[in-house]
C-alpha positions in Angstrom: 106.6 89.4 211.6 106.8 93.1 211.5 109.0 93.0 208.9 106.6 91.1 206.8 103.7 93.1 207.1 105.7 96.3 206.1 106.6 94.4 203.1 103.2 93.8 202.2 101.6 97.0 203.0 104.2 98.4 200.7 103.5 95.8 197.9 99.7 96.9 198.4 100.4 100.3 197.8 102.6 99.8 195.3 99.6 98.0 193.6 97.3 100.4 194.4 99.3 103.0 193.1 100.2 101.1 189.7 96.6 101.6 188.6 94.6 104.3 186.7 91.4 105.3 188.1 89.3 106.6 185.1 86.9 109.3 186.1 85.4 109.3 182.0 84.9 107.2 179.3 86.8 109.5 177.2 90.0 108.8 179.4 89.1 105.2 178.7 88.9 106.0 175.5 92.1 107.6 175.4 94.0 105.2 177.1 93.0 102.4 175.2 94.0 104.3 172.0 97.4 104.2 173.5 97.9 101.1 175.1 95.5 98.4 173.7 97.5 95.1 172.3 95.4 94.8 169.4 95.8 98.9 168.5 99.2 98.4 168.8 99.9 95.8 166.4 97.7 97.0 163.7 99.8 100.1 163.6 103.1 98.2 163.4 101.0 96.6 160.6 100.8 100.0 159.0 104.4 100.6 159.4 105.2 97.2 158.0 103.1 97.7 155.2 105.0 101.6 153.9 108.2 99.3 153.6 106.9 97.6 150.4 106.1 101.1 148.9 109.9 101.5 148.8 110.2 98.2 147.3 107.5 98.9 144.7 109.1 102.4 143.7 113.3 100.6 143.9 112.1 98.5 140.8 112.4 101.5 138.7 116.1 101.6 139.6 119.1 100.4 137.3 120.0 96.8 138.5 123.6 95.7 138.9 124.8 91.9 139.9 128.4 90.6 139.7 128.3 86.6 138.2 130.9 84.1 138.6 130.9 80.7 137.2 133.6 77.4 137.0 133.2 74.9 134.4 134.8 71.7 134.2 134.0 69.9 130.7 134.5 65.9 131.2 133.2 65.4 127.7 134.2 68.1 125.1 132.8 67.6 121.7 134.5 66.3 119.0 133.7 66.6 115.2 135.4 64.9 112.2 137.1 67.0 109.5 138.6 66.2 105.9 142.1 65.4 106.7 143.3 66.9 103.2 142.8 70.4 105.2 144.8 69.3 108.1 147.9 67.8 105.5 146.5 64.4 105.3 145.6 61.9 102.4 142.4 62.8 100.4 139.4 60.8 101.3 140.4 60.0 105.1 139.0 61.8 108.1 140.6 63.7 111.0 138.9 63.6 114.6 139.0 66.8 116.3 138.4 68.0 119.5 137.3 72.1 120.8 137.2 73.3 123.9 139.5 72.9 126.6 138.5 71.1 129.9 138.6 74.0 132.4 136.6 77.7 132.0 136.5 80.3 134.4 134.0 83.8 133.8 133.4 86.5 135.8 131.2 89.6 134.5 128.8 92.1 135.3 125.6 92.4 134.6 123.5 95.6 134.4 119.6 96.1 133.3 117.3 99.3 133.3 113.9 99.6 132.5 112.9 102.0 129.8 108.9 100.8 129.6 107.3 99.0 132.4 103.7 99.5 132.9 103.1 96.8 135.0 105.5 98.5 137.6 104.0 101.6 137.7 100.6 100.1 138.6 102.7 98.0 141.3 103.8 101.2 142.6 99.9 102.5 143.1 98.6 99.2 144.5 101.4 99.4 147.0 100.6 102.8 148.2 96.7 101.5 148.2 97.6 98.9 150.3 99.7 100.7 152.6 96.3 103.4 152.7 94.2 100.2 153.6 96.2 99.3 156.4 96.1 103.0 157.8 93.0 103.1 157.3 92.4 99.0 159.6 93.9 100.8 161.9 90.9 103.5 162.0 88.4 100.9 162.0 90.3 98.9 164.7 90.2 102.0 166.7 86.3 102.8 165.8 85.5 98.8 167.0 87.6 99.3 170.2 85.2 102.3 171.4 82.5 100.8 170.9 84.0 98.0 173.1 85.6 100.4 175.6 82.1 101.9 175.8 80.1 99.1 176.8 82.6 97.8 179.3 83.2 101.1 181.0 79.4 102.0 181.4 78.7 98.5 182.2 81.5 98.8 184.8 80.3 101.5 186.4 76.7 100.1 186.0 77.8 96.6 188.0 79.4 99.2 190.8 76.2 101.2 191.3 74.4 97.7 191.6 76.8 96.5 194.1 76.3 99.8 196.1 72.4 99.3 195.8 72.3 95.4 196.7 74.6 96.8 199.7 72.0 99.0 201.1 69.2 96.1 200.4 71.3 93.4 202.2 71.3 96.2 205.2 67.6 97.0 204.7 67.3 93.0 205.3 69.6 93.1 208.1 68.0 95.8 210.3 64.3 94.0 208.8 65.8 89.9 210.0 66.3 91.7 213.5 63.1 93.3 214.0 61.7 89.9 213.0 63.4 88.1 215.4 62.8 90.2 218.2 58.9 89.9 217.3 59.5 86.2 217.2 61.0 86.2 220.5 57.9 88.2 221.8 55.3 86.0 220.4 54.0 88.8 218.0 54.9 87.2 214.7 54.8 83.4 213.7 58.3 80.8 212.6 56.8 81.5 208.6 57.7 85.2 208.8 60.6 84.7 210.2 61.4 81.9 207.9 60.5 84.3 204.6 62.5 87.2 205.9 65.5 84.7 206.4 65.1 83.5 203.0 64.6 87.3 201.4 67.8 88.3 203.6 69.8 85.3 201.6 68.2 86.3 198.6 70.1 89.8 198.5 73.3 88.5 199.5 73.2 86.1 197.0 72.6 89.5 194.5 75.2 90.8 195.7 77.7 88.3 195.2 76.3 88.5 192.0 76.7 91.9 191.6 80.4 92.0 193.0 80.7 88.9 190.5 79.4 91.0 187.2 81.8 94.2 188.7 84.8 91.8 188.8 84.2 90.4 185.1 83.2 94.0 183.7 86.7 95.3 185.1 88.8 92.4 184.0 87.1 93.2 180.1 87.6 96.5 180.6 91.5 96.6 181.5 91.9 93.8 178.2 90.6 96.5 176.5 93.0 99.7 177.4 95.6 97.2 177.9 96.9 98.7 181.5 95.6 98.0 185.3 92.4 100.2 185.7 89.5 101.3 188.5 86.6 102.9 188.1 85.5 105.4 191.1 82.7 104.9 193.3 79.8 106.8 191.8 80.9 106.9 187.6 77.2 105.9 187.3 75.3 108.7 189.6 78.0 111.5 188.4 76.7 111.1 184.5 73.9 113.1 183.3 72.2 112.7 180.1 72.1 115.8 177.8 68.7 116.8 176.4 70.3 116.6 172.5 70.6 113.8 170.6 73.9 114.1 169.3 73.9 114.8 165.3 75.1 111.7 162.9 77.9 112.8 160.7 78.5 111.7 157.3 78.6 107.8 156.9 81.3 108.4 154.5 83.9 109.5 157.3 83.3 106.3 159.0 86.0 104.6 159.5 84.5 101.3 158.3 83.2 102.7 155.1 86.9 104.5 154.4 87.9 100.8 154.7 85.9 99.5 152.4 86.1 102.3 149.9 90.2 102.2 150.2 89.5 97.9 149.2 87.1 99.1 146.4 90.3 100.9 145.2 92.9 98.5 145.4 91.0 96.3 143.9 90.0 98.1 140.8 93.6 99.2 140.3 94.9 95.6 140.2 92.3 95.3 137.4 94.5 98.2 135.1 97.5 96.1 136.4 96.4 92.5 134.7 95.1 94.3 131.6 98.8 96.4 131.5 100.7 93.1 131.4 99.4 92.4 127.5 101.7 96.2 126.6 105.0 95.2 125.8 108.3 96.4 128.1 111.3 98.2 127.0 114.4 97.8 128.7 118.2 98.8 128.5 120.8 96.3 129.5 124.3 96.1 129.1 126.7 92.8 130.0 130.6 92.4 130.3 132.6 89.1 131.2 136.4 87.9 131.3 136.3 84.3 130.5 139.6 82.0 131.1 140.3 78.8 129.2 143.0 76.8 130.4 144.0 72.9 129.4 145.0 72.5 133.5 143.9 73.9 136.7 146.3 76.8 136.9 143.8 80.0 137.0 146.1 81.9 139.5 148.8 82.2 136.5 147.9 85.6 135.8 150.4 85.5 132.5 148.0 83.4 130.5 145.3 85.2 128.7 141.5 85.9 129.8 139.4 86.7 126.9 136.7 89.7 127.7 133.2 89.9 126.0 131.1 93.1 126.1 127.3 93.8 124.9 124.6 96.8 125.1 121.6 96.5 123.8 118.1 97.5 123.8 115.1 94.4 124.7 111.5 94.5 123.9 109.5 92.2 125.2 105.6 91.8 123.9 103.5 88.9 125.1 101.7 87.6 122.7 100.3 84.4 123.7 100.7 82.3 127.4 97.5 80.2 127.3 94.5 82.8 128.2 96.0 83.1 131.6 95.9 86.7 131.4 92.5 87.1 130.3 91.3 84.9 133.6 93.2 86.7 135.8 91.2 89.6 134.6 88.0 88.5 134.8 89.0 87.7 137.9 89.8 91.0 139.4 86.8 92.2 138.2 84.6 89.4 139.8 86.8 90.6 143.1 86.3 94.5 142.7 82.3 93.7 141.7 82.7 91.8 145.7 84.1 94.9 147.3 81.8 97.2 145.6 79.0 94.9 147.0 80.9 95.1 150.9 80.7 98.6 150.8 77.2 99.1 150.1 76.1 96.4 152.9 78.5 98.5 154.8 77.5 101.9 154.6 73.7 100.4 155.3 74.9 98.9 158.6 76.4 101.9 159.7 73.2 103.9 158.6 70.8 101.5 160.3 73.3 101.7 163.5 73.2 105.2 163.5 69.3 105.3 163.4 69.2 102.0 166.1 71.4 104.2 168.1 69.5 107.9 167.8 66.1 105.9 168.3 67.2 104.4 171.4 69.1 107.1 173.0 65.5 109.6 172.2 63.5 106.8 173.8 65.9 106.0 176.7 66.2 109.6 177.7 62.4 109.7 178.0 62.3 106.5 180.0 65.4 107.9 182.6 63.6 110.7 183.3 60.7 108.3 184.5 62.5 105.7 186.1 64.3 108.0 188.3 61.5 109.6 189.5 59.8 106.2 190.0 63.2 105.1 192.3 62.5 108.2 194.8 58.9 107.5 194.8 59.9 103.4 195.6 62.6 104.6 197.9 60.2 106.7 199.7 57.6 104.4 199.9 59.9 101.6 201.4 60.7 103.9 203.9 57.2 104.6 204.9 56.5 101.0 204.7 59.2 99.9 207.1 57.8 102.6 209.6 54.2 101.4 209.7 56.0 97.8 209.9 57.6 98.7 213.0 54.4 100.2 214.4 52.6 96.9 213.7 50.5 98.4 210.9 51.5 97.0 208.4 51.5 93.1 208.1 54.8 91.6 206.7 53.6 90.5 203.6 52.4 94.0 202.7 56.1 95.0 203.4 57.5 92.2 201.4 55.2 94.2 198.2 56.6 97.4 198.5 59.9 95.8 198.9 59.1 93.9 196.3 58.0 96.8 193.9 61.4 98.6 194.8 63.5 96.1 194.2 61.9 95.7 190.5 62.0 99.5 190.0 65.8 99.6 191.0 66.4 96.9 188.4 64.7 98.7 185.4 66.7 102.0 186.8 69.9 100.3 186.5 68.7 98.5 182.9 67.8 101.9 181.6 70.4 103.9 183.3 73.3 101.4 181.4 71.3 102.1 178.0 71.3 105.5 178.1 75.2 105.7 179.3 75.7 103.3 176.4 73.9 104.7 173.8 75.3 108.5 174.7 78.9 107.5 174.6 78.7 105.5 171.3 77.1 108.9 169.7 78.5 111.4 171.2 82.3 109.1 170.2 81.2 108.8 166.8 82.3 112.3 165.6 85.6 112.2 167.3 86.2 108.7 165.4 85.0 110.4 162.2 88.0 112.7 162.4 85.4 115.7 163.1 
């Protein structure tokens, strides 16, 4: 048995040991840039992604293949002749057959391209693509703080409530006993004792509820960095809020507008791709082959003769006409660029208007704090004073059940504005280290 529960306690601590307790959002923030699944794979994405730059830029190599082919001819052609060429009487024909039923070729072919302006704009929309998915992987990263944000503060948040609904429940505790001991003396009636029952299973219903919205917030959380987290006791009470509202920088850093402007690109440049295809290519190529013709199947006799063919030359190739397909996929491109243009207007106006929702309501939230905190020492206080005179008998119950009525409101709004102050702080004062400022 002993040797059981050593194994255990060991397996606890190894547990306990195997997670991160994260003191700051910003070492949320930095573990998540590290570890988070979704991070992760958008940068292999990115890496992915340069390997068709090199096969963009090996098109302007010399290419080389080795060909090979075996022909058997079951049906060689056969023409008639005068037979006065061949020796024979005038007026009769002779039937004549060419080829011979077996061919063997081997050769090598080789091509180079002089003039290709198609692949030089296949060269730039494969760099633009490869900047697009560097720059998904900024905007991935800008999306997961905001995420990381919410759930840390909102972590910390459910903790502090948990802490609070603790100290109620006790409150209820210590008020259930005073009741039942005035029950028990005849001072106070069943109902009283009744309602303070029922306001006693109230908080612990809270702060199951509580513990349940701690337990969910975590498990979001530790998705989001990707490794097994805690947050301390007091995250909550140890932030302060800064008298500045944190400066905006320029929307144009943002990663989501870099997106959009990179798309804007590509797509613009695929436009100069579709109207290079109507230029005409240049290229060099040069072919040699060894060809054997034999009457049997004896191609290992190396004393019969192969017959070697050799040509360089010089193509140009200038489209002329394929059915207006060209002239739709242009139009095309341009219907797509005119769509990406439009995404990164109603882009950079989201961020804008985010950037004002978040200024306004960090200004107005800071105001508020300041309030609400000193409204939770006045309601602390006051429940205090109210459980005193309820002791003392002068105070009735149900003008103790206000006041801790009133505080348990107050608390509430505390917590509410507390989480959107923490919220709102961390998503501005993050933005100018996403910007790249």
């Amino acid at each position: 048995m002993k040797k059981y529960l050593l194994i255990g306690c060991l397996l606890a601590g190894s547990i306990a040991q195997a997670q991160t307790v994260l003191n700051n959002v910003e070492e949320a923030l930095s573990l998540a840039r590290q570890h988070n699944p979704d991070l992760q794979a958008a940068r292999q994405t990115a890496r992915w992604q340069a390997g068709a730059v090199d096969i963009a830029r090996a098109g302007r190599l010399p290419t080389l293949r080795a060909t090979s082919a075996l022909e058997y001819n079951y049906a060689l052609p056969v023409q008639l002749v005068p037979a006065e060429f061949l020796g024979g009487n005038p007026g009769e024909y002779q039937r004549l057959q060419f080829g011979v039923p077996y061919n063997l070729t081997a050769g090598l072919e080789a091509s180079y391209s002089l003039l290709n302006p198609t692949l030089l704009h296949d060269i730039r929309l494969a760099d633009l693509n490869q900047q697009i998915a560097e720059t998904q992987v900024a905007a991935q990263q800008d999306q997961l703080a905001t995420q990381v944000v919410r759930a840390y503060y909102l972590t910390a948040l459910a903790r502090e409530a948990v802490q609070l609904s603790g100290q109620n429940l006790q409150n209820a505790d210590t008020l259930l006993a005073l009741a039942r001991e005035r029950y028990r003396a005849g001072v106070t009636e069943q109902l009283d004792l009744n309602r303070t029952q029922s306001t006693r299973l109230s908080l612990a219903d809270q702060l199951e509820q509580n513990r349940l919205a701690y337990t969910n917030n975590l498990r979001q959380l530790r998705l989001l960095v990707g490794q097994e987290v805690t947050v301390p006791d007091g995250a909550a009470q140890g932030w302060a809020a800064t008298g500045e509202v944190p400066a905006s920088t320029l929307p144009d850093n943002y990663p989501q507008i870099r997106l959009r402007a990179s798309q804007l690109t590509y797509y613009q440049e695929s436009i100069r791709r579709e109207q290079a295809t109507r230029l005409p290519q240049l290229s060099l190529y040069g072919r040699y082959s060894a060809q054997a013709q034999r009457r049997e199947f004896n191609f290992l006799d190396f004393g019969q003769p192969w017959f070697s063919i050799g040509v360089v030359g010089v193509r140009l190739e200038v489209p002329v006409f394929n059915g207006g397909v060209r002239l739709h996929t242009i139009a095309r491109a341009k219907v797509r660029a005119d769509i990406a243009r439009t995404e990164l207007e109603a882009e950079r106006r989201r961020q804008l208007a985010q950037d004002e929702e978040w200024q306004t309501s960090y200004a107005q939230v800071q105001r508020s704090l300041t309030l609400g905190r000193e409204n939770l020492d006045l309601s602390t206080q006051n429940l205090d004073l109210a459980l005193i005179k309820y002791r003392a008998g002068t105070y009735t119950y149900d003008q103790y059940l206000t006041v801790f009525n009133e505080s348990l409101l107050t608390q509430n709004r505390y917590l509410t504005t507390l989480a959107n102050a923490m919220i709102y702080g961390g998503l501005l004062w993050t933005r100018p280290l996403l910007s790249g400022e």
